[in-house]
TIPA-852628 format. One record per residue (C-alpha): residue in three letters; x, y, z; residue number from 1. Coordinates in nm, 4 decimals. Last residue first. Layout:
BEGIN
{'ALA', {X, Y, Z}, NUM}
...
This chain:
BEGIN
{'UNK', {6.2698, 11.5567, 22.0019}, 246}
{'UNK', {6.5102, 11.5008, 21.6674}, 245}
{'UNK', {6.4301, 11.6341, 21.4028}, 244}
{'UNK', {6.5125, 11.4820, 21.1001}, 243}
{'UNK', {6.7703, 11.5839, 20.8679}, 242}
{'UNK', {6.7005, 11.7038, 20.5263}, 241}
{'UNK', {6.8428, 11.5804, 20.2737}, 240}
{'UNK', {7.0010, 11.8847, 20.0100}, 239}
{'UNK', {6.8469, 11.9313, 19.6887}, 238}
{'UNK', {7.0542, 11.9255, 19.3575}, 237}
{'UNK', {7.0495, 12.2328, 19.1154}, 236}
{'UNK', {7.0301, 12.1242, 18.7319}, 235}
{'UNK', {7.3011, 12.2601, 18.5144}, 234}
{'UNK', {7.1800, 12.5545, 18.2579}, 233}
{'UNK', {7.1991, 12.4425, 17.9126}, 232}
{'UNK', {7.4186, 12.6365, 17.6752}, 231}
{'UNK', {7.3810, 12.5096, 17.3094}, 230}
{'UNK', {7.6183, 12.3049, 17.1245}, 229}
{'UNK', {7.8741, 12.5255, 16.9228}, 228}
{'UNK', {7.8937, 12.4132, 16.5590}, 227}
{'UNK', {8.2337, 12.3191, 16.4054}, 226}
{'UNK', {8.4131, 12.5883, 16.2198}, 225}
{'UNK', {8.4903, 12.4152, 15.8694}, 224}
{'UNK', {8.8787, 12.4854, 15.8220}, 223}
{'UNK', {8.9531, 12.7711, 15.5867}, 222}
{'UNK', {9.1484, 12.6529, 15.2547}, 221}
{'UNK', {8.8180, 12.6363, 15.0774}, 220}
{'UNK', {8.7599, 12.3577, 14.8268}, 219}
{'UNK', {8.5907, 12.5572, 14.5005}, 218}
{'UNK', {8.2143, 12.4974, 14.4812}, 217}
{'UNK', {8.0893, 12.2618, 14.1593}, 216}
{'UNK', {7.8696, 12.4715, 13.9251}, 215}
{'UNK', {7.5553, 12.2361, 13.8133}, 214}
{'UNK', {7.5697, 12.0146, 13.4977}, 213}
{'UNK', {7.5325, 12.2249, 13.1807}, 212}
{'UNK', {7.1688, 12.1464, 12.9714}, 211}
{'UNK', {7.2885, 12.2006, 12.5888}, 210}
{'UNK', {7.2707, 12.5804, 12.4857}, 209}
{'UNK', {6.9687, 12.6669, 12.2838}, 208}
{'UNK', {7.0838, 12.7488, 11.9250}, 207}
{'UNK', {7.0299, 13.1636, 11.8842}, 206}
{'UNK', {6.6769, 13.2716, 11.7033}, 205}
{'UNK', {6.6446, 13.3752, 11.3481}, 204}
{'UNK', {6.4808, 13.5932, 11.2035}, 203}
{'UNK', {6.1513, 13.6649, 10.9942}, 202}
{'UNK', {5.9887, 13.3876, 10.9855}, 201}
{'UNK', {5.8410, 13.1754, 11.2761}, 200}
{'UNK', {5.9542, 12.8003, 11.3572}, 199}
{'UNK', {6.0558, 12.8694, 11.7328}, 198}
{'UNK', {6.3563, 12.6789, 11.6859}, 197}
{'UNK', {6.3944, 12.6500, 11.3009}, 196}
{'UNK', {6.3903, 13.0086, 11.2521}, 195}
{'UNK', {6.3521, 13.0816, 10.9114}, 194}
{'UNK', {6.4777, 13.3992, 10.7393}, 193}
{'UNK', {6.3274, 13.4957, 10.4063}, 192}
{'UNK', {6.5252, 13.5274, 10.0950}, 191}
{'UNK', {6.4707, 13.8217, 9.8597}, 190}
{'UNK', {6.4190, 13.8669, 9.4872}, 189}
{'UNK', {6.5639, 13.5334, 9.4536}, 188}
{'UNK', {6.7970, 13.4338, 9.1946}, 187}
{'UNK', {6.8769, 13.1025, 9.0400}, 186}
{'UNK', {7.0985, 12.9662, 8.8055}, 185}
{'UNK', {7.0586, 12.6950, 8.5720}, 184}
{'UNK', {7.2917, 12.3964, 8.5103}, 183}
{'UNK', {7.3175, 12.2456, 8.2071}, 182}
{'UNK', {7.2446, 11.8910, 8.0308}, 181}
{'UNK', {7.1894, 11.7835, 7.7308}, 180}
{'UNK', {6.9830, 11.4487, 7.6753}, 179}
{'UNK', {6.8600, 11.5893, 7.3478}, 178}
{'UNK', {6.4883, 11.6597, 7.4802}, 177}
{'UNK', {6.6865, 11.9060, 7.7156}, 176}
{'UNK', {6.8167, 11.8163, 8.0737}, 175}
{'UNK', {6.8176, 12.0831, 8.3646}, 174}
{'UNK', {6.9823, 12.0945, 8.6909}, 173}
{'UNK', {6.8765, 12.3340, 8.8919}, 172}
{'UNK', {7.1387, 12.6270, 9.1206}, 171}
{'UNK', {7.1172, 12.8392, 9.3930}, 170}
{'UNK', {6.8462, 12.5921, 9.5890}, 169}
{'UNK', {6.6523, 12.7307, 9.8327}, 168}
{'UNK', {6.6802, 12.5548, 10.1754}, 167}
{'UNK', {6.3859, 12.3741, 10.3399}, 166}
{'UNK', {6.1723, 12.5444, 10.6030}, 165}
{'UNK', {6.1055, 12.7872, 10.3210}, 164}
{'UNK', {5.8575, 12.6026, 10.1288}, 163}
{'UNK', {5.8238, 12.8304, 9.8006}, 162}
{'UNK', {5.5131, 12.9356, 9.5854}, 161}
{'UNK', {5.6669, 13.0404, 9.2944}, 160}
{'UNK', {5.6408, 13.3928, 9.1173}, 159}
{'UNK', {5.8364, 13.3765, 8.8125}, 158}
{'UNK', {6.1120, 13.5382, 8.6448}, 157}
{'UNK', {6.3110, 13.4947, 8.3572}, 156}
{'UNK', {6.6048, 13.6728, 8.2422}, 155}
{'UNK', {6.8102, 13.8202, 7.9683}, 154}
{'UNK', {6.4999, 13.7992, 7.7620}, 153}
{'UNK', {6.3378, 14.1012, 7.7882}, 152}
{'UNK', {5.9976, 14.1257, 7.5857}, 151}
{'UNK', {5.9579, 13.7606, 7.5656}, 150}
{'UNK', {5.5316, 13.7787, 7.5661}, 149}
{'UNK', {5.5198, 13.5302, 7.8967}, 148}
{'UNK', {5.8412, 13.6588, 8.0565}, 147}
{'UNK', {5.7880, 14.0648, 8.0252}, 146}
{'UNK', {5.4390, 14.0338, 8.1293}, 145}
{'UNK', {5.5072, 13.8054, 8.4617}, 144}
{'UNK', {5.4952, 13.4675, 8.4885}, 143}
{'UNK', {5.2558, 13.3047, 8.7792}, 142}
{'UNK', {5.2163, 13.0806, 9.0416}, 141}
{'UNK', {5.4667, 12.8067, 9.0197}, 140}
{'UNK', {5.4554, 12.5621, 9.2909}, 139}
{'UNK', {5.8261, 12.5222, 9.4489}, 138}
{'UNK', {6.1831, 12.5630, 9.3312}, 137}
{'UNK', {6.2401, 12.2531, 9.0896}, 136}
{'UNK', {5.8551, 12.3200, 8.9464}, 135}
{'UNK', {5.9913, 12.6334, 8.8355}, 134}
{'UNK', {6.1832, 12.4767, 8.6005}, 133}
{'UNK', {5.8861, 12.2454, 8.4799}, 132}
{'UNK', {5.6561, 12.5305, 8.4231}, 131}
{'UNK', {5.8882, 12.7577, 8.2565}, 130}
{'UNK', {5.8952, 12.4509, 8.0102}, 129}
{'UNK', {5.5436, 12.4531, 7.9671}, 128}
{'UNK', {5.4747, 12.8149, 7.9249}, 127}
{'UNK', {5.7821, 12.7935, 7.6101}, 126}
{'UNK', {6.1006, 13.0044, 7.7259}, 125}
{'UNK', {6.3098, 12.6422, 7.7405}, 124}
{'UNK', {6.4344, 12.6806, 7.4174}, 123}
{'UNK', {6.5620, 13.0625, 7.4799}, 122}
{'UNK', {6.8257, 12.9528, 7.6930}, 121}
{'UNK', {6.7439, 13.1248, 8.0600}, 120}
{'UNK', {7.0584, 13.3880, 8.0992}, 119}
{'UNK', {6.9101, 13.4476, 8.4683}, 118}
{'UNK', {6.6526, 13.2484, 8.6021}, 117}
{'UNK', {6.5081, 13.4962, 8.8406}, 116}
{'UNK', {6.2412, 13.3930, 9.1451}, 115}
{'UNK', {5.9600, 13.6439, 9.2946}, 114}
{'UNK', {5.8435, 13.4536, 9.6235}, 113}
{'UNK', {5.5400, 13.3073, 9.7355}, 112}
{'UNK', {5.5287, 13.1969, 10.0697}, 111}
{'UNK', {5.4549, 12.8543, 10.1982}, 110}
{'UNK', {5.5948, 12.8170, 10.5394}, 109}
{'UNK', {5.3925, 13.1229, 10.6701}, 108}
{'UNK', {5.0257, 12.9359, 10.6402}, 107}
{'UNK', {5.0665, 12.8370, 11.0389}, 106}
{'UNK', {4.7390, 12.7581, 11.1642}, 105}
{'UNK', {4.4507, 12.9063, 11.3189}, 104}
{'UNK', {4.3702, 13.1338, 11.0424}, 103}
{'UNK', {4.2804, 12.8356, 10.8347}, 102}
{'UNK', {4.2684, 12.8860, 10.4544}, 101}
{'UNK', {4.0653, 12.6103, 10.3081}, 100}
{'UNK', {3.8423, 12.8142, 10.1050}, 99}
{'UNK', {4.1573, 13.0041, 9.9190}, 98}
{'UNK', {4.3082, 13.3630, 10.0434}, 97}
{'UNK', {4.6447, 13.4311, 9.8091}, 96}
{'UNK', {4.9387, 13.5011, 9.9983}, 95}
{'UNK', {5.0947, 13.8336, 10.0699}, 94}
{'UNK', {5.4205, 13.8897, 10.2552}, 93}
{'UNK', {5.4541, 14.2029, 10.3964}, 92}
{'UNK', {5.8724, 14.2609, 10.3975}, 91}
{'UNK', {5.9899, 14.5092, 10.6494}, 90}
{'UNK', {6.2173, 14.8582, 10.5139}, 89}
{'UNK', {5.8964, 15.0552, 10.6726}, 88}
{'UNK', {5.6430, 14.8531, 10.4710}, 87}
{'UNK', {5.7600, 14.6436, 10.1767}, 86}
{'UNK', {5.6261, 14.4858, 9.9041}, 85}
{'UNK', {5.8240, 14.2251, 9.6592}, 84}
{'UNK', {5.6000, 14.2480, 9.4302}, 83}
{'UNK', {5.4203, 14.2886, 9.1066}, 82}
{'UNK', {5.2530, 13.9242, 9.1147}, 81}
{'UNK', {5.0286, 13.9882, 9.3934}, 80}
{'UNK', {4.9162, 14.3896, 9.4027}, 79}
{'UNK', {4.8167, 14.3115, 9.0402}, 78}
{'UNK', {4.6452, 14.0356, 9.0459}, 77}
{'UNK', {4.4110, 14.1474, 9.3171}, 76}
{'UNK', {4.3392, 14.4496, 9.1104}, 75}
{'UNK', {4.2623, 14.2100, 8.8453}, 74}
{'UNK', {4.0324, 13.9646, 9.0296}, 73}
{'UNK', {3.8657, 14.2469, 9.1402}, 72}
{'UNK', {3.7224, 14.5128, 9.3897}, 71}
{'UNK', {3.9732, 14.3949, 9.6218}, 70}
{'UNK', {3.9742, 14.2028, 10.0025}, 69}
{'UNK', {4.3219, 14.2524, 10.1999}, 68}
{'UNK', {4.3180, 14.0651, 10.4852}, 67}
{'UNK', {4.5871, 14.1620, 10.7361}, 66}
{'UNK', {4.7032, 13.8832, 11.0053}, 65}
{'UNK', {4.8671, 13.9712, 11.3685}, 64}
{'UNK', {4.6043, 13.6730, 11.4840}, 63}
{'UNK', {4.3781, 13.8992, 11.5992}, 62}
{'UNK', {4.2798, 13.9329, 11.2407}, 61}
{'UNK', {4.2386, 14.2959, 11.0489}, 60}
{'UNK', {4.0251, 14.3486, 10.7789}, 59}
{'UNK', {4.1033, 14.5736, 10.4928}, 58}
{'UNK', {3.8413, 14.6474, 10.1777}, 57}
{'UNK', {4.0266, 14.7558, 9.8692}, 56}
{'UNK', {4.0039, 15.0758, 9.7178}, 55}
{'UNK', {4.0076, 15.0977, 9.3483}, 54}
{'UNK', {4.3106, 15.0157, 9.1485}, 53}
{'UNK', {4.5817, 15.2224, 9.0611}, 52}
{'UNK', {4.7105, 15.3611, 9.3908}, 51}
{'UNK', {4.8616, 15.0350, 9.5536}, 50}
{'UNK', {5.1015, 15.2943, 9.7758}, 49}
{'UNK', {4.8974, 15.5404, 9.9211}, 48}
{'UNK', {4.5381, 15.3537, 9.9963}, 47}
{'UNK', {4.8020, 15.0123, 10.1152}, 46}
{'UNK', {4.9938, 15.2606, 10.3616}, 45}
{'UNK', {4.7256, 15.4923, 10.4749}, 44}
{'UNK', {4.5334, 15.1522, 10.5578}, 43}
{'UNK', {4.8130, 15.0185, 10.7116}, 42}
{'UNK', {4.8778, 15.3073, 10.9452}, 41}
{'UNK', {4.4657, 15.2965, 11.0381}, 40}
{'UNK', {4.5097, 14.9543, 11.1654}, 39}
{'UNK', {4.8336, 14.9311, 11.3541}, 38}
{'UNK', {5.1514, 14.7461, 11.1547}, 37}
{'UNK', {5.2443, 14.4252, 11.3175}, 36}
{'UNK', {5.5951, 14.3919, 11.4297}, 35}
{'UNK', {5.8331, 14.2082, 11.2776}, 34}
{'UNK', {5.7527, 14.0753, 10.9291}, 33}
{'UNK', {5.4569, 14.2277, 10.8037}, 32}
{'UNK', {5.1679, 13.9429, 10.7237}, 31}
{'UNK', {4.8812, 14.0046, 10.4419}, 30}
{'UNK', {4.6339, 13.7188, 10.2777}, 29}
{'UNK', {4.5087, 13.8122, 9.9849}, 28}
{'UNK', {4.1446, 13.8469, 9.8608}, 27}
{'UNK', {3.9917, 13.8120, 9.5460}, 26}
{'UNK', {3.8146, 13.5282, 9.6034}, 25}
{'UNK', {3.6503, 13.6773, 9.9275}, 24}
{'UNK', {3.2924, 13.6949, 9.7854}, 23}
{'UNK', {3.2966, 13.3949, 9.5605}, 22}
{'UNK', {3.3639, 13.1715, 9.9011}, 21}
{'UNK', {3.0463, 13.3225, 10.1001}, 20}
{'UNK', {2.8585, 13.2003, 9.7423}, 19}
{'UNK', {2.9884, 12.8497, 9.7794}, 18}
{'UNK', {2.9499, 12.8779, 10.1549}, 17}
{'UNK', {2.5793, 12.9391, 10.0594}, 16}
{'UNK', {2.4818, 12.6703, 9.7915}, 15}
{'UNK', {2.6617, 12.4197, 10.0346}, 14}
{'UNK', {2.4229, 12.4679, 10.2903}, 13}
{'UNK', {2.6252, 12.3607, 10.6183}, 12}
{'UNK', {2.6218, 11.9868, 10.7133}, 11}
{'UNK', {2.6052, 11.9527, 11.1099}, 10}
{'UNK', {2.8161, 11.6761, 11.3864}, 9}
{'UNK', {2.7426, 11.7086, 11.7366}, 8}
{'UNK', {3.0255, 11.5712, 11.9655}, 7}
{'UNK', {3.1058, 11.3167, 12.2523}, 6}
{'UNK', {2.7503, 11.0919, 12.2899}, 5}
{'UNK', {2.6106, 11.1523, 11.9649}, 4}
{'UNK', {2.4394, 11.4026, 11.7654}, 3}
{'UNK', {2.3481, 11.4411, 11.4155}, 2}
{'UNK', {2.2432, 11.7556, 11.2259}, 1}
């Protein structure tokens, strides 16, 4: 530990936040659009509806966060890259938990989304070409069963990690090792409303109205009524007296 004058500055044991950070590797990262969901309801919810793997350990932040924690790595899986979930007709995004995770900040303008490339030519179906398509969206995540062993081909989809404070593209160019070029459609499982005035997700807000002068009064037709000066009561005068005269 080392002190100075304005702060104290300390080295934690890396052997232990190593181990601290083994322990919550398989967690995600859970956030309801619109109101937050109590405790016990989203228990019930994630014990009824992620039924195939063992029961996770939930943990709720002030913060309006849910953190999921599961058994495994595969349960973990999953729950991840078989979405979109939904609670009550709301979207729960889930994001991975990793060691820099801060609670204190905004994580929701990365979200992973589930993203279609219909009628995909089968040249670019290869891991590293799925790569590089997906790399026009966001950060790809993940390709699903069907994708990575080309058991339906009329589509691809990935999960991407996607920054939606910019606009999602309907459309990527791509170029082949032959110079030729086509454009690639692009579907998204959902698309999640940003509101670039309060910067939160999940609607979005009216555009302030620009600062209006001050209402000017209509003339009035009436003459202005001119003030009455108060009454004062005149100020009696004394008589001379004579003198008397002996």
């Amino acid at each position: 530990m080392e002190e100075t004058d304005a702060q104290v500055n300390l080295w934690l044991d890396k052997l232990e936040v190593e181990k601290e950070n083994a322990e919550w590797r398989c967690a995600l990262i859970a956030y309801v659009i619109g109101e937050v969901p109590g405790y016990n309801y989203m228990c019930r919810f994630i014990n009824r509806t992620w039924e195939n793997i063992a029961e996770p350990d939930i943990y709720l932040h002030e913060d309006g966060l849910y953190v999921v924690r599961f058994q495994s790595l595969e349960d973990m899986q999953s729950v991840l890259y078989y979405g979109p979930h939904t609670i009550n007709n709301r979207p729960i995004i889930l994001k991975q938990w990793t060691a820099d995770f801060n609670f204190t900040l905004d994580f929701l303008t990365e979200i992973p989304l589930c993203v279609s490339f219909p009628k995909l030519p089968m040249s670019c179906w290869g891991g590293d070409s799925l790569s590089r398509v997906a790399s026009a969206i966001g950060k790809p995540i993940f390709a699903n069963e069907c994708t990575s062993k080309h058991s339906r081909i009329s589509f691809a989809s990935i999960l991407i990690e996607v920054n939606v404070t910019k606009g999602l593209p309907e459309v990527v160019k791509v170029m082949d090792p032959n110079g030729r070029q086509f454009l690639q459609e692009v579907e998204f499982d959902w698309k999640p409303e940003y509101c670039p005035y309060c910067m939160k997700v999940g609607h979005v807000c009216p555009p302030p109205k620009p600062n209006a002068p001050p209402p000017v009064p209509a003339p009035s037709d009436t003459p202005p009524v001119a003030k009455e000066k108060p009454f004062m009561q005149p100020k009696k005068r004394r008589r001379p007296q004579n003198p008397i005269q002996q």
